[in-house]
C-alpha positions as CSV (number, residue, x, y, z in Angstrom):
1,X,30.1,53.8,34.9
2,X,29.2,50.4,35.9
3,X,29.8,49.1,39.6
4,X,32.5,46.2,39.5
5,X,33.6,46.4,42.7
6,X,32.5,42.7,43.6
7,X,35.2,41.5,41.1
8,X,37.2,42.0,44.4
9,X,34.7,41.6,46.9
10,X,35.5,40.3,50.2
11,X,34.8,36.6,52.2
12,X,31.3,35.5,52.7
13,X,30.7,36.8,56.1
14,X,26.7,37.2,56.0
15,X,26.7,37.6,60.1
16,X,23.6,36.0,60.2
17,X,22.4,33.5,63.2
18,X,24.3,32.3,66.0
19,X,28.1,30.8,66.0
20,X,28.3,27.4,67.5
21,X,31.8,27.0,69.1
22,X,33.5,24.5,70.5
23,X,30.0,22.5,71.2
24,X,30.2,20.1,74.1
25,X,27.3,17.8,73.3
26,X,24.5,17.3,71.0
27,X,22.2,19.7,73.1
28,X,25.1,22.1,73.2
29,X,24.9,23.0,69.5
30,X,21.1,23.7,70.0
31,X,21.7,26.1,73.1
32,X,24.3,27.8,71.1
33,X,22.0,28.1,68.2
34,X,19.2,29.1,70.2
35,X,16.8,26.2,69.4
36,X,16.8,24.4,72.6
37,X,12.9,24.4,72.6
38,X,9.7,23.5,71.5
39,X,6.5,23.1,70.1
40,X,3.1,21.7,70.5
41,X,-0.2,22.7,69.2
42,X,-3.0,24.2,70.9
43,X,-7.1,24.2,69.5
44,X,-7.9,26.9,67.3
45,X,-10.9,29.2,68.1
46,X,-12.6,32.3,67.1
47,X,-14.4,35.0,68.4
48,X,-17.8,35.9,68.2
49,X,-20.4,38.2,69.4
50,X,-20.3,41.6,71.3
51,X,-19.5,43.0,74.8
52,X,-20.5,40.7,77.6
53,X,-22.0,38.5,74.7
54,X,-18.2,37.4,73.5
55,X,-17.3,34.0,73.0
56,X,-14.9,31.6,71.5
57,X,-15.6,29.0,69.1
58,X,-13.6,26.1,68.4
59,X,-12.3,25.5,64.9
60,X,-12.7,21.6,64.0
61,X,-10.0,19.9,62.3
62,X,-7.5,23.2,62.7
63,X,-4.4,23.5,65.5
64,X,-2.3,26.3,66.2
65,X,1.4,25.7,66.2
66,X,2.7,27.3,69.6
67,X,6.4,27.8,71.2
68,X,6.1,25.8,74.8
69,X,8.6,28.5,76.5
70,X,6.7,31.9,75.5
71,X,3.3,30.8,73.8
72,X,3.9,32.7,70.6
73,X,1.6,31.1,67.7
74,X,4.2,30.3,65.0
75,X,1.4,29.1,62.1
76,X,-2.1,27.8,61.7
77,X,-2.2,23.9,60.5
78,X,-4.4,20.9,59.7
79,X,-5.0,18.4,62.0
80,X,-2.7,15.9,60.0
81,X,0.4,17.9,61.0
82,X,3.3,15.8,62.7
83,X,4.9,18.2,65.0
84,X,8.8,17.8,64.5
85,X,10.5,19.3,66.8
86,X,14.2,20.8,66.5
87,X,15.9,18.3,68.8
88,X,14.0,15.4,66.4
89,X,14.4,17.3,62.6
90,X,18.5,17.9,63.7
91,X,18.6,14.2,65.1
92,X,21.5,13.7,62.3
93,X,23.5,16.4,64.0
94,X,23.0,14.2,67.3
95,X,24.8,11.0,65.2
96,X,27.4,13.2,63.2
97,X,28.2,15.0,66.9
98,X,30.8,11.8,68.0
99,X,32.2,11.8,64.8
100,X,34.5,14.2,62.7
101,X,32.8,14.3,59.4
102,X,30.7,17.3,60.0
103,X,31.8,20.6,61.9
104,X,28.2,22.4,63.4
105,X,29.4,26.3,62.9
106,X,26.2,28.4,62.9
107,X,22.7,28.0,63.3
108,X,19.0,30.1,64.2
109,X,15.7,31.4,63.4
110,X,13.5,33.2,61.5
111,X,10.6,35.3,63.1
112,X,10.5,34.0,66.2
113,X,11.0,30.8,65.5
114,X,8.4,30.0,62.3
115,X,11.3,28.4,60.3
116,X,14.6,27.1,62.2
117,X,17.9,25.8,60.6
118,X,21.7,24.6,61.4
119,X,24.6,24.5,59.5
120,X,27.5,21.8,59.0
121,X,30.8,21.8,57.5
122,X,32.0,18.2,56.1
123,X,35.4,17.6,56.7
124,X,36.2,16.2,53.9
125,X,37.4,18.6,50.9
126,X,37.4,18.7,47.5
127,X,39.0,19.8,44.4
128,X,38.0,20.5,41.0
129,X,41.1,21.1,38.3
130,X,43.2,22.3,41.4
131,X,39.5,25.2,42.4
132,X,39.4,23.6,46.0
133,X,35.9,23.3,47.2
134,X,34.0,22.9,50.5
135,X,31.3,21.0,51.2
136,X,28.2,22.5,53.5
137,X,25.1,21.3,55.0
138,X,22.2,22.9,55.7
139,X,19.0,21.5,57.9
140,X,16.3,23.5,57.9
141,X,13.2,22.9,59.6
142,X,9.6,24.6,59.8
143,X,7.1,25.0,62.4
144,X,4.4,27.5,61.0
145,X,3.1,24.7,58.1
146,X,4.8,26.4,55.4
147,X,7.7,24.2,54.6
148,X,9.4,20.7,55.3
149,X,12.0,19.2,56.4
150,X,15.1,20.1,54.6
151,X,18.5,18.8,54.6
152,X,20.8,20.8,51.5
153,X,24.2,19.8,50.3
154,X,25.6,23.1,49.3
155,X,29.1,23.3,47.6
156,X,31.8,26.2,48.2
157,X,34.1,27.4,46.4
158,X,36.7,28.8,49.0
159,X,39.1,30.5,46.4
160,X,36.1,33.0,45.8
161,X,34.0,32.2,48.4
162,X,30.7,31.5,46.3
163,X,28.2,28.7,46.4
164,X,28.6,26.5,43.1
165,X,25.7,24.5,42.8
166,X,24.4,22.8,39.4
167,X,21.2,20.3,39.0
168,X,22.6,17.0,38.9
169,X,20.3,13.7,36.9
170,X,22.5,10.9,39.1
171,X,22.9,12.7,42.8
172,X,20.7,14.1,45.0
173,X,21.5,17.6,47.0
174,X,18.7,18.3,48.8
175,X,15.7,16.3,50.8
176,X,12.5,17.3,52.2
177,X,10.6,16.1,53.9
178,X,6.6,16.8,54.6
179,X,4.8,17.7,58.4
180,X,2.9,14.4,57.6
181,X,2.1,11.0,57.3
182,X,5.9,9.3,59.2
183,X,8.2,12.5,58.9
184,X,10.8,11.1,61.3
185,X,11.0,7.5,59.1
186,X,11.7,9.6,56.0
187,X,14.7,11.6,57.7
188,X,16.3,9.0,58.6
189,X,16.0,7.2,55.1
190,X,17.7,10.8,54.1
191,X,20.8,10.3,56.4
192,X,22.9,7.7,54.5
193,X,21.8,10.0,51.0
194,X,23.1,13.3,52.3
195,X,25.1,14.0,55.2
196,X,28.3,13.5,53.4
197,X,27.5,15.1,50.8
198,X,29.5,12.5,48.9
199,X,27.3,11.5,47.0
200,X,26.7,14.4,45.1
201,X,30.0,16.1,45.6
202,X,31.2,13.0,43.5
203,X,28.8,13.5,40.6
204,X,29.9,17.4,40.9
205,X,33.6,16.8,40.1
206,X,32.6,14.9,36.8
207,X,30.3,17.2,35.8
208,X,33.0,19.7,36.1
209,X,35.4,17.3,34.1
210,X,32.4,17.3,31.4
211,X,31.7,20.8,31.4
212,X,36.1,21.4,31.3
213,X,35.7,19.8,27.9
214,X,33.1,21.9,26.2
215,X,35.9,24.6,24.6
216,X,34.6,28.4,24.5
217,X,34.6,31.3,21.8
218,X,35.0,35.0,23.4
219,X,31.6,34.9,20.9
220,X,30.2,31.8,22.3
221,X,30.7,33.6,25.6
222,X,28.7,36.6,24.8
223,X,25.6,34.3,22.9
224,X,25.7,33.0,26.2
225,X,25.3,35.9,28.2
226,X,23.1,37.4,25.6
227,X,20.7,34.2,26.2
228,X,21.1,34.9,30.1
229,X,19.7,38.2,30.1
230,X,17.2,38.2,26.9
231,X,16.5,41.6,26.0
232,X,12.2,42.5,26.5
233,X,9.9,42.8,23.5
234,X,10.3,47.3,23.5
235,X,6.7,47.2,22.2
236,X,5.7,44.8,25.3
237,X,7.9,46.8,27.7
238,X,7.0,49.6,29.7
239,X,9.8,52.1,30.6
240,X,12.0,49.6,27.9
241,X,15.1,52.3,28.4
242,X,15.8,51.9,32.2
243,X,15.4,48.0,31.5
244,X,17.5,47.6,28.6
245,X,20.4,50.0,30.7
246,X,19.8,47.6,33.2
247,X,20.1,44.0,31.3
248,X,23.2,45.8,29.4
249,X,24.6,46.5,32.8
250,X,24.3,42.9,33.9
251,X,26.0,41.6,30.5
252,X,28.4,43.9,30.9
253,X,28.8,42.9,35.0
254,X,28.9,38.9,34.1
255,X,31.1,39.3,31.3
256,X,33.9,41.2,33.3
257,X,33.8,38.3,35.8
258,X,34.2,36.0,33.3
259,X,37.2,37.6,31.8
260,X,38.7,39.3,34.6
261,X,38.0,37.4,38.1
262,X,41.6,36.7,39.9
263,X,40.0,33.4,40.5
264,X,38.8,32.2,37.3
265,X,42.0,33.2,35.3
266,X,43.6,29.4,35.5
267,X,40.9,28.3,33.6
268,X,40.6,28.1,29.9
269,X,37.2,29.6,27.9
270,X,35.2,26.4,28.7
271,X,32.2,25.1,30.1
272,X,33.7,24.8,34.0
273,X,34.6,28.8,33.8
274,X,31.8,29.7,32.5
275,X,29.6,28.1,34.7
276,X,31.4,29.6,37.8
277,X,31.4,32.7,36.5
278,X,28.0,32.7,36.3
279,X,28.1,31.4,40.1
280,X,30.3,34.3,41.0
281,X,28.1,36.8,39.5
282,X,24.8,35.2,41.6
């Protein structure tokens, strides 16, 4: 029997990072999110030699990223790395703070610190054919050399709960930015682009108009699905049984959504239900 239990499935409630309530100030949000610190870099060395005979040699040209309130190392980097640090990658947060368009509600870390990120909610809401939508930001910043600066625009459907995000050719929902060259110039170019999140919420809602006007087949739908899940080559395929069971499983899975998801049933067979349907399913 296949699982469908998500047809029904709950709020989004991942639990994950720190809730910012109530902030009182700019530095607030940070303390609540636990990133009121930071970084600098320190020379890289290694060691060499035996017993009494030990010693440390200096790498040229390489720093190590280090937190200034424990010393962990967070990442080995070039000497062309611009240290940004939270209080200077969030420095939209600081200018959104006095305002009401964006609500801070969570925020954190990953291991230790190597990667650290807030999230906003814009006041302003949306609505697509009467499916109201919310709009998100997420910042996301990196201290270990493996990632930018990020700011994200990321739409949500609140009837469902469910991210819908498409690849739009006239908006732009996410900026990053690189640890070098003039990082803190580029952000603030960003700010105007996407802290609203207007910009591309905007181009959403047409799309959606677009994609409402693209009529469906039940067959269309399942050529669709078909083409979403390909089935593998058998000759190329090792164990092909348990991976076709599995990719019939998932047709079977994103076609019940699409045909049976409380949320989705004010729609017509179109482009706009099919597309959150395949949202849903993710």
């Amino acid at each position: 029997m296949t699982d469908l239990t998500f047809l029904t499935k709950e709020k989004l409630d991942t639990g994950f990072g720190e809730q910012i309530v109530a902030p009182t100030s700019y530095e607030n949000i940070l303390e609540q999110a636990g990133l009121n610190w930071t970084v600098t870099t320190k020379d890289t060395a290694y060691i060499v030699g035996e017993g009494e005979d030990l010693k440390s040699i200096i790498i040229p040209n390489v720093k190590t990223v280090v937190r200034e309130d424990d010393g962990k190392a967070l990442g080995i980097v070039t000497d062309k790395y611009k240290l940004v640090n939270n209080d200077k990658a969030f420095d939209f947060v600081e200018s959104l703070y006095s305002t009401d368009a964006v609500q801070f509600v969570r925020g954190g870390s990953f291991k230790g610190g190597c990667a650290t990120w807030l999230e906003g909610k814009v006041a302003q809401e949306y609505s697509v054919f009467g499916d109201k939508l919310e709009c998100y930001i997420v910042f996301r910043n990196n201290h270990d050399g493996k990632g930018s600066v990020t700011a994200l625009v990321v739409p949500h459907r609140v009837e469902c709960s469910n991210f819908f995000n498409l690849p739009l050719a006239d908006a732009t929902r996410a900026f990053r930015c690189k640890h070098s060259g003039d990082p803190m110039r580029k952000i603030k170019e960003a700010q105007e682009i996407l802290l609203t999140g207007s910009e591309y919420m905007t181009s959403l809602q047409k799309e959606a108009e677009e994609l409402n006007k693209i009529k469906l087949t039940g067959q269309q739908v399942q050529t669709f699905i078909e083409r979403l899940f390909p089935m593998p080559n058998e000759e190329d395929e090792k164990g092909f049984k348990k991976v076709k069971d599995n990719i019939l499983i998932r047709r079977v899975q994103m076609m019940s959504v699409f045909l049976e998801k409380e949320d989705l049933a004010n729609f017509d067979f179109n482009g706009y239900r099919f597309m959150s349907a395949v949202t849903d399913w993710v």
